[in-house]
KEFI-500124 format. One record per residue (C-alpha): residue in one letter; residue number from 1; x, y, z negated. Coordinates in pm, 1 decimal. Layout:
N
+---+-----+----------+----------+----------+
| r |   k |       c1 |       c2 |       c3 |
+---+-----+----------+----------+----------+
| A | NUM |        X |        Y |        Z |
...
+---+-----+----------+----------+----------+
end
This chain:
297
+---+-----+----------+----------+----------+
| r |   k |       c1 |       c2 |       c3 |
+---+-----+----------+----------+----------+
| X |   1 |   3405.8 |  -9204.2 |  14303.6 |
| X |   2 |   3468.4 |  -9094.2 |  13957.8 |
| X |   3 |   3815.5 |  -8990.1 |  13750.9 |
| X |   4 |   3949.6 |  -8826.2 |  13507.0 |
| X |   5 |   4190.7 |  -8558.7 |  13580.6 |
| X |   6 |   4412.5 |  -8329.6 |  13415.9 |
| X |   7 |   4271.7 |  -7949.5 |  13415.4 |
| X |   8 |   4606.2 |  -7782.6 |  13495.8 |
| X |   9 |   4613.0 |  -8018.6 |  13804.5 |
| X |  10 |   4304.6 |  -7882.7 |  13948.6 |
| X |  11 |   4195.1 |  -7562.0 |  14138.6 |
| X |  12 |   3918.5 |  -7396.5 |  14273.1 |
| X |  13 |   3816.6 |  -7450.2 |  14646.2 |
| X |  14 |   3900.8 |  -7115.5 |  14843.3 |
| X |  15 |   3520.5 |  -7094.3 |  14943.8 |
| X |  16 |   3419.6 |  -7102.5 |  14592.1 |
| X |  17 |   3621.7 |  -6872.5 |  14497.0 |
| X |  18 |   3506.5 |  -6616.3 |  14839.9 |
| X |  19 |   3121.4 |  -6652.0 |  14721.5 |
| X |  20 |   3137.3 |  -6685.0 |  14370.5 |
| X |  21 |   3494.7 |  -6509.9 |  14227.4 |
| X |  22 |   3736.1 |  -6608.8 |  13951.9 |
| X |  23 |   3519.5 |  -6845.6 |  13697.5 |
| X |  24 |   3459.6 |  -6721.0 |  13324.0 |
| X |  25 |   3457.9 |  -6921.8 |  13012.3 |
| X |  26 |   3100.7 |  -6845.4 |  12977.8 |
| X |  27 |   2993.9 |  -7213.9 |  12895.5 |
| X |  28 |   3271.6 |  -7222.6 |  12666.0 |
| X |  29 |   3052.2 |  -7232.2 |  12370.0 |
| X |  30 |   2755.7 |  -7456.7 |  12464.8 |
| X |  31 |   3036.6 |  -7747.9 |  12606.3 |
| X |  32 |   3208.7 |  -7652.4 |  12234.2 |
| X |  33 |   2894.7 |  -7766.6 |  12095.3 |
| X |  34 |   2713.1 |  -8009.8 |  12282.8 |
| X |  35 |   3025.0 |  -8153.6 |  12530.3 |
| X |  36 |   3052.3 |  -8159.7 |  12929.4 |
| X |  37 |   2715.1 |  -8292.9 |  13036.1 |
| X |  38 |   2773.9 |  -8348.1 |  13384.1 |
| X |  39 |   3104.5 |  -8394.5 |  13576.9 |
| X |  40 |   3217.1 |  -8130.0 |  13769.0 |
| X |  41 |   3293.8 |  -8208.7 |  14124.8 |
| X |  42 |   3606.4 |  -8227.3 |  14314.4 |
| X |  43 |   3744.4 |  -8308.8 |  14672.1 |
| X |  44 |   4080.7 |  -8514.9 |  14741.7 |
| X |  45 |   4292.6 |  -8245.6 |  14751.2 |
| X |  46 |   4186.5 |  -8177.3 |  14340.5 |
| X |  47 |   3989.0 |  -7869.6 |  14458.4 |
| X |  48 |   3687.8 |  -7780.3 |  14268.1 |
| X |  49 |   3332.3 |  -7766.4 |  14459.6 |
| X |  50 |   3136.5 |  -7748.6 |  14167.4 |
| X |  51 |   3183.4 |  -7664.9 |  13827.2 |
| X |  52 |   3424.6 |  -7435.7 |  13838.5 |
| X |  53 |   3305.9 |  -7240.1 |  13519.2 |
| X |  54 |   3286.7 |  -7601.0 |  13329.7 |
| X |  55 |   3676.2 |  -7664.9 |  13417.6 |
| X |  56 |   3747.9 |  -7310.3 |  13305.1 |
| X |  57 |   3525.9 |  -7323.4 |  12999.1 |
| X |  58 |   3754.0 |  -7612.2 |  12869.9 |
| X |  59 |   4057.0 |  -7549.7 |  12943.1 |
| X |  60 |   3980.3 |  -7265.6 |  12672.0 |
| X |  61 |   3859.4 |  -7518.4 |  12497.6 |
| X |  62 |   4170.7 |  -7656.0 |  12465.4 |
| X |  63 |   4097.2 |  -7966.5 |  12710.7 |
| X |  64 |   4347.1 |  -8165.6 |  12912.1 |
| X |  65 |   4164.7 |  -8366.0 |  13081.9 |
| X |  66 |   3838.1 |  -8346.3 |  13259.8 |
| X |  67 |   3555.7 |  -8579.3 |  13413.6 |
| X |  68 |   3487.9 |  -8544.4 |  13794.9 |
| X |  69 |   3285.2 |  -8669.2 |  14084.5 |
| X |  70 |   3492.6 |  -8674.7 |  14411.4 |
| X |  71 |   3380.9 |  -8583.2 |  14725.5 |
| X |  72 |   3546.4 |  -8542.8 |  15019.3 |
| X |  73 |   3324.4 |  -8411.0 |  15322.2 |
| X |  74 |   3391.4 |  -8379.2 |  15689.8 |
| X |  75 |   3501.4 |  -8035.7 |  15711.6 |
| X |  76 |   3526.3 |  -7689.6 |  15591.7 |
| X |  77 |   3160.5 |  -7627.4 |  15715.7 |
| X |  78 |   3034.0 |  -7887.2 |  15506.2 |
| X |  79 |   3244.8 |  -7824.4 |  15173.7 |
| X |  80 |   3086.4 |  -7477.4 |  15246.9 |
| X |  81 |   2688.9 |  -7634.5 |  15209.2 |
| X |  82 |   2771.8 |  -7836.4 |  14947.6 |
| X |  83 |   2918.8 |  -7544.5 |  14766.5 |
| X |  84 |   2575.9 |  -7375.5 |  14820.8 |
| X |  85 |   2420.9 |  -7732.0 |  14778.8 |
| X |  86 |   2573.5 |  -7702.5 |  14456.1 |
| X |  87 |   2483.1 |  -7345.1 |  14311.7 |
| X |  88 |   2125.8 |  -7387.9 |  14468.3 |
| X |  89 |   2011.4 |  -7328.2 |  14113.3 |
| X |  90 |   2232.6 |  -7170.5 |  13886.3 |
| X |  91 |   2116.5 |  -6892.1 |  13696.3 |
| X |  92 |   2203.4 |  -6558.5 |  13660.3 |
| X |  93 |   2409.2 |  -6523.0 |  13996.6 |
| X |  94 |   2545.6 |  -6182.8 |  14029.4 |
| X |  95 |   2368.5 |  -5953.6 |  14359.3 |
| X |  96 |   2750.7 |  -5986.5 |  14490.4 |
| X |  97 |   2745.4 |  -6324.4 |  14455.4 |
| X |  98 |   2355.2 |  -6352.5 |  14648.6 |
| X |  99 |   2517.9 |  -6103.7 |  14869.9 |
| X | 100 |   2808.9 |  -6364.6 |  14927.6 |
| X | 101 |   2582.6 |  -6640.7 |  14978.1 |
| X | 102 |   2379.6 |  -6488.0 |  15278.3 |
| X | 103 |   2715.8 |  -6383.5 |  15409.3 |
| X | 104 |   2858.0 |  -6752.1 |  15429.1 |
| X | 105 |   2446.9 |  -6866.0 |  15578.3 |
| X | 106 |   2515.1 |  -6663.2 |  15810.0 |
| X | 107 |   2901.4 |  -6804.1 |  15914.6 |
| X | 108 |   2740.0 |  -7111.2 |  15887.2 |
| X | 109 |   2466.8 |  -7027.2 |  16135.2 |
| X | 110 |   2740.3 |  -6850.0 |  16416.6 |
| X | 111 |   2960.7 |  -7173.6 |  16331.8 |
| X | 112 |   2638.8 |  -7443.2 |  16381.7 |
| X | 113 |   2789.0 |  -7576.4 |  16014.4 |
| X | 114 |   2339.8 |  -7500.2 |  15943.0 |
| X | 115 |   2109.3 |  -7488.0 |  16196.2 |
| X | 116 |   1879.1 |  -7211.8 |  16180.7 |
| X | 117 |   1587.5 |  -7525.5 |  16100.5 |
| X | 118 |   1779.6 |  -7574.0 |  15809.5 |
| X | 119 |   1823.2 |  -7199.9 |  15668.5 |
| X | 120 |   1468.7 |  -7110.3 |  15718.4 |
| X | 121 |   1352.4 |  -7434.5 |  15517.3 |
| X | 122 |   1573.7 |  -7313.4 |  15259.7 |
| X | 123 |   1436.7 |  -6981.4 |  15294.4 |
| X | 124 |   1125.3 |  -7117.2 |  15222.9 |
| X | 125 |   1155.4 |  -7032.3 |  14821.5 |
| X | 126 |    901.2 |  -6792.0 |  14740.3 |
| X | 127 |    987.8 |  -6428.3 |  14747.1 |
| X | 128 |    778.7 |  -6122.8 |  14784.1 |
| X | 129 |    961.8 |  -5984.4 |  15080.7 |
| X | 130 |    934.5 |  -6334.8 |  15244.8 |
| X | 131 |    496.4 |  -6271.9 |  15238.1 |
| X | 132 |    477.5 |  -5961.4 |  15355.9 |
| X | 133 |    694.6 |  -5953.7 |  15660.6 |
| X | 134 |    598.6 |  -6091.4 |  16022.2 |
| X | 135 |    669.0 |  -6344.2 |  16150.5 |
| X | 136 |    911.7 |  -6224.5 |  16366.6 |
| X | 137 |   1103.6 |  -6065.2 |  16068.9 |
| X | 138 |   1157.3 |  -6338.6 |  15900.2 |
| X | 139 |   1294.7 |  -6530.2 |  16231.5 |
| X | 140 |   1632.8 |  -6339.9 |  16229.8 |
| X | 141 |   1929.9 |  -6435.7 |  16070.9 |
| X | 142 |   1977.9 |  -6187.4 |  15830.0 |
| X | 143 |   1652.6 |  -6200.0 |  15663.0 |
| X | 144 |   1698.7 |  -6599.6 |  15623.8 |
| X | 145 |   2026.9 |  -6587.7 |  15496.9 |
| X | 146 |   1884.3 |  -6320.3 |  15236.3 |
| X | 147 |   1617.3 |  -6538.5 |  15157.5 |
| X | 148 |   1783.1 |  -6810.8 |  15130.6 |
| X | 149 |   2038.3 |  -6680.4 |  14860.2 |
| X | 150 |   1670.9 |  -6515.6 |  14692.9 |
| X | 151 |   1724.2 |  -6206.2 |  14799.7 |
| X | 152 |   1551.6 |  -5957.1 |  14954.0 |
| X | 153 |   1634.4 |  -5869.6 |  15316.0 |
| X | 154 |   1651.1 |  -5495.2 |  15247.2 |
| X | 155 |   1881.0 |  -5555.5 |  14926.8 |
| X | 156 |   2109.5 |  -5732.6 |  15122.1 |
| X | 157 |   2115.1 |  -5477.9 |  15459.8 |
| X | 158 |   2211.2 |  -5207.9 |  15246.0 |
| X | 159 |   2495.5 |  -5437.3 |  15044.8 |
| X | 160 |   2625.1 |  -5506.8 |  15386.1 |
| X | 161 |   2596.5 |  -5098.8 |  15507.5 |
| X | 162 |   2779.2 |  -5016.3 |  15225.1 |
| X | 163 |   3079.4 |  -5269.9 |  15183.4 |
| X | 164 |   3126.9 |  -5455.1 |  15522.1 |
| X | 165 |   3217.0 |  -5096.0 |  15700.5 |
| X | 166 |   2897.4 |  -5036.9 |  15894.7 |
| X | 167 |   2863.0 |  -4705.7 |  15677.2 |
| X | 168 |   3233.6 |  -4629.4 |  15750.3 |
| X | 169 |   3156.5 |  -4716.2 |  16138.2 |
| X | 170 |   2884.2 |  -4483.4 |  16109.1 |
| X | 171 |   3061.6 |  -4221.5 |  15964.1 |
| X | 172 |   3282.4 |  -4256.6 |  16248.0 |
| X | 173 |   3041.1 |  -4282.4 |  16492.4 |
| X | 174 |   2854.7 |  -4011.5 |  16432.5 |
| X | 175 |   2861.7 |  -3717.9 |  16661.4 |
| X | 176 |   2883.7 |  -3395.0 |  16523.6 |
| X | 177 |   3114.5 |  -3492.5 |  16231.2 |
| X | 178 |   3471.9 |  -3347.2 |  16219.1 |
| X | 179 |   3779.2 |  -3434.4 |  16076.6 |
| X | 180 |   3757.4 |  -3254.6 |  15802.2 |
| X | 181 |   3366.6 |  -3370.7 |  15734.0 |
| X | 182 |   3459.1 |  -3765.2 |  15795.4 |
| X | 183 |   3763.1 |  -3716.0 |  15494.2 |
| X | 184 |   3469.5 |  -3598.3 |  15288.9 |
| X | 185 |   3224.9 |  -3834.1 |  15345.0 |
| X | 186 |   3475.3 |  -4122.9 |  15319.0 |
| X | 187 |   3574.3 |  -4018.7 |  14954.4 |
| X | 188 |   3165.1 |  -4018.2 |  14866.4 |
| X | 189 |   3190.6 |  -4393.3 |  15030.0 |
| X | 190 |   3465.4 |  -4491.7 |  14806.9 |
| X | 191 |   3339.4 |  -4406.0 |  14527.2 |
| X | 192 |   3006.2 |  -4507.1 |  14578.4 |
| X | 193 |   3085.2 |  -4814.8 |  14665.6 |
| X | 194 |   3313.4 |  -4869.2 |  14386.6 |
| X | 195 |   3024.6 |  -4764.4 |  14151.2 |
| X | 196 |   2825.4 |  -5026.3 |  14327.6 |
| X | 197 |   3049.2 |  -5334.9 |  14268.7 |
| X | 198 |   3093.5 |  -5240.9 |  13911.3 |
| X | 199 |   2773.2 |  -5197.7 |  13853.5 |
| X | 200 |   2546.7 |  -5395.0 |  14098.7 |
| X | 201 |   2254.7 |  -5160.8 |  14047.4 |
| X | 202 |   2114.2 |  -4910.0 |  14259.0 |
| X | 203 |   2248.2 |  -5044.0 |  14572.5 |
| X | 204 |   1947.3 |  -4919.9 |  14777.7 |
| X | 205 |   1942.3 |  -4527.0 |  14589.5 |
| X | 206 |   2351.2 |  -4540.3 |  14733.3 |
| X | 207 |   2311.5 |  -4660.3 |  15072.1 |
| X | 208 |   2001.4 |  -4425.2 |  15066.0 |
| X | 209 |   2249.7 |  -4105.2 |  14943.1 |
| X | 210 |   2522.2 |  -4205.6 |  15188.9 |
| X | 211 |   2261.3 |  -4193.4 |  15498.4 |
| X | 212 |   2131.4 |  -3906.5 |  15378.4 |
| X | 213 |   2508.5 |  -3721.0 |  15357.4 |
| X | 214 |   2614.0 |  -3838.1 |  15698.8 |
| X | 215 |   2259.8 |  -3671.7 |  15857.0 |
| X | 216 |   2315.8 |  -3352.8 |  15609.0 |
| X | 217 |   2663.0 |  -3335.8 |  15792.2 |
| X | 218 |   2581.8 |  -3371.6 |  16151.3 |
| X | 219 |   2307.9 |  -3125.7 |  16093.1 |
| X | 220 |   2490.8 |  -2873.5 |  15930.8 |
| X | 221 |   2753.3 |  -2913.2 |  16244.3 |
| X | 222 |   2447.1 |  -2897.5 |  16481.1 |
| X | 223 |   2373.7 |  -2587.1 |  16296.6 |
| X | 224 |   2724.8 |  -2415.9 |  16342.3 |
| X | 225 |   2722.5 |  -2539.8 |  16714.1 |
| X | 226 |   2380.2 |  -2354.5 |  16763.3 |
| X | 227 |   2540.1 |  -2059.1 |  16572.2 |
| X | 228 |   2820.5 |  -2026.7 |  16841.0 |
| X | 229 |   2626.8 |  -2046.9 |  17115.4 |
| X | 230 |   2417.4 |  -1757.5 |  16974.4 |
| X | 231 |   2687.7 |  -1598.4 |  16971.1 |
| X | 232 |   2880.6 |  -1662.8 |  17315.8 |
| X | 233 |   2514.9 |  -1554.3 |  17414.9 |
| X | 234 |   2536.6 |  -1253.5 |  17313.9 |
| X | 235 |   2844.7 |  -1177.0 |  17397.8 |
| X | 236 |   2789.4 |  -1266.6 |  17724.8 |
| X | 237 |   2491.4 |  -1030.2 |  17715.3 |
| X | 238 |   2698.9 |   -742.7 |  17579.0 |
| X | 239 |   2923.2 |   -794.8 |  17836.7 |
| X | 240 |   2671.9 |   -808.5 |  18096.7 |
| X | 241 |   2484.0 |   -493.6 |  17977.1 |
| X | 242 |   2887.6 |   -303.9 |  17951.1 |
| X | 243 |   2984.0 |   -385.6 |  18309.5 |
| X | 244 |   2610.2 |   -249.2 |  18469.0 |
| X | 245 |   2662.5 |     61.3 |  18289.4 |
| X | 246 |   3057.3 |     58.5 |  18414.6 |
| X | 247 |   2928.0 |     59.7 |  18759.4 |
| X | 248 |   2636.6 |    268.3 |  18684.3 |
| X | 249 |   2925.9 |    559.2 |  18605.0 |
| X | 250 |   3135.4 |    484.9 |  18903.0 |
| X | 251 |   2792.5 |    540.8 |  19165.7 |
| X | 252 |   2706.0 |    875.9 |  18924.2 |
| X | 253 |   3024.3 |    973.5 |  18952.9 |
| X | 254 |   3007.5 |    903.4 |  19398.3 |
| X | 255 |   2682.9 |   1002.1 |  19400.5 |
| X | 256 |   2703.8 |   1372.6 |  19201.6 |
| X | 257 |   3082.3 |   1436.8 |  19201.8 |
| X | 258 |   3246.5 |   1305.1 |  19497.6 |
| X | 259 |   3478.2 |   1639.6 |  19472.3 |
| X | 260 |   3608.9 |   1601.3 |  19203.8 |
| X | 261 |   3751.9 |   1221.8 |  19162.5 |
| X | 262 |   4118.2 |   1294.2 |  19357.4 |
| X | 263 |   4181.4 |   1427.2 |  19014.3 |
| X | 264 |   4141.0 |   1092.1 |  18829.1 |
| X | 265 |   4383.6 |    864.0 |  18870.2 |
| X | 266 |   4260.6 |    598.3 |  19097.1 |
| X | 267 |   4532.0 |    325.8 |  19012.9 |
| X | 268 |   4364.2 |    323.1 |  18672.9 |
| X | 269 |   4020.8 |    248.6 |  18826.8 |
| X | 270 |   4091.2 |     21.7 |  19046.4 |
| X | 271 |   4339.5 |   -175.3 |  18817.1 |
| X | 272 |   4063.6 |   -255.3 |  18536.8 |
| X | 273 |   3823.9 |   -344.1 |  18828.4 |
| X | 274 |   4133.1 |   -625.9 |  18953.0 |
| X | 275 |   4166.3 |   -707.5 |  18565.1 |
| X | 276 |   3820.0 |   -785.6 |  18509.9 |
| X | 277 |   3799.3 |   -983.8 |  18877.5 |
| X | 278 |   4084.5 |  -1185.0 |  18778.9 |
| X | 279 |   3943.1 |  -1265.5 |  18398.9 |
| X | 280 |   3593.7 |  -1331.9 |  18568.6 |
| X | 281 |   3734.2 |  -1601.9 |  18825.0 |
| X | 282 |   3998.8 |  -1746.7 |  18562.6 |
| X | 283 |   3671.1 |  -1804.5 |  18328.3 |
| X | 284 |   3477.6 |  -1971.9 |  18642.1 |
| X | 285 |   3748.3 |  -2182.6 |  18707.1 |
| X | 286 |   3745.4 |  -2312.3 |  18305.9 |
| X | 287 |   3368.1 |  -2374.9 |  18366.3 |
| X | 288 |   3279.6 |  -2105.5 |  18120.6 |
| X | 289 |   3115.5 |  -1890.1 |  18360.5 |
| X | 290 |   2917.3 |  -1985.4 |  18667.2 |
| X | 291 |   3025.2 |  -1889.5 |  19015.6 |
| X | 292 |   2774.5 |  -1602.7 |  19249.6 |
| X | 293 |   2495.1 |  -1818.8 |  19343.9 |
| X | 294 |   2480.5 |  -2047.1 |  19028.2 |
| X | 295 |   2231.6 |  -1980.2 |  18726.4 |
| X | 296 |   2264.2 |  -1677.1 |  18627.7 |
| X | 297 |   2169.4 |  -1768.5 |  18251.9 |
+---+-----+----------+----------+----------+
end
């Protein structure tokens, strides 16, 4: 059914608006010269399917009124594929937008609003990545939702690393990363991310750098671990080598001047020999040190 409707009493659908954004007046100048070719489409609640940058581009045209199609499907799911339906082949679609549109193939797909028939015949549009993976590849999900928007499965696995939170996750996730490290690393996110939507390039050089920071991290954490145990090591060794060459002195001191020791005080002696018991067992009961019989590493 056609109408005409005033612009100011029209909107755009909210799925519209979550793949493609706010409309511009891009078209303003081409309908200023050569006048709405094609009606834009609407459903019966005055919400725009298609043509949302045609309603924009004249209402800075001036327009009041506006020519439209309505529609009215079944559900959300299939005001969704029309959408798509729709925008099949527009030109010059943003990566975010591409991005967008293999995110909603895919809600589609866990909703059964497309079956996944239906996504890999319109996956079927010729793009390099689509030839040279197998066959089992192109099979999942993700790659025919990428595919299906025209783009390429590994430009749209690192859109979704870097803004649907799998990076954050990651950073999270990650052992060996401390407080202090994950604070860090979050920031570089932020901002790469940021850099990312403003610029849509490079998306695969920043998911690339943000990998690369969260390994850098956990190794140089690995590194410090490895450091302290060195150290407790050789401590331990130290200690070790001190308390032989205590006991060492107490047998040279049985063994070559039993005459002599009434005239050191024996409280002393046998005091550090209950200290050191008491820190020994205190430490095997922490797990730090292993009990007589255990490995003595």
């Amino acid at each position: 059914m056609s109408k005409v409707a005033k612009t100011s009493a029209l909107s755009v659908h909210p799925i519209n608006l979550r793949i493609y954004g706010e409309p511009d007046d891009g078209l303003k100048e081409n309908i200023g010269q050569f006048g709405l070719q094609h009606a834009i489409a609407v459903d019966s609640q005055n919400r725009i399917l298609s043509g949302a940058r045609r309603w924009t581009a004249v209402k800075a045209l001036g327009w009041d009124e506006i020519r439209c199609e309505v529609v009215d499907p079944a559900d959300e799911d299939a005001a969704s594929l029309y959408i798509l339906n729709a925008n099949a082949y527009r030109q010059a679609k943003t990566s975010l937008q591409q991005k967008a549109e293999a995110d909603e193939y895919l809600r589609l797909l866990r909703t059964g609003g497309i079956s996944r028939e239906n996504l890999r015949d319109r996956a079927g549009v010729p793009i390099p990545d689509l030839k040279k993976a197998t066959p089992a590849k192109v099979n999942t999900p993700a790659y025919l939702a990428a595919a299906a928007a025209g783009m390429s499965d590994h430009t749209y696995s690192d859109y979704r690393y870097l803004l649907d939170g799998r990076a954050a996750g990651e950073i999270e996730d990650t052992p060996g990363i401390d407080h202090e490290d994950a604070v860090r690393l979050k920031g570089l996110l932020k901002t790469t991310t940021e850099r990312v939507r403003r610029n849509e390039q490079g998306v695969q050089a920043a998911a690339k750098d943000i990998r690369k920071a969260i390994r850098q991290a956990q190794r140089t954490k690995k590194s410090a671990e490895v450091v302290r145990q060195e150290k407790a090591h050789e401590l331990a060794k130290e200690a070790r080598a001190l308390a032989k060459k205590y006991l060492a002195i107490m047998r040279t001191l049985l063994d070559e001047y039993p005459d002599l020791l009434h005239e050191f005080n024996a409280l002393e002696f046998s005091g550090f020999v209950f200290d050191l018991r008491d820190e020994l067992m205190e430490m095997a009961s922490r797990g730090l040190l292993m009990l007589p019989g255990g490995d003595d590493a």
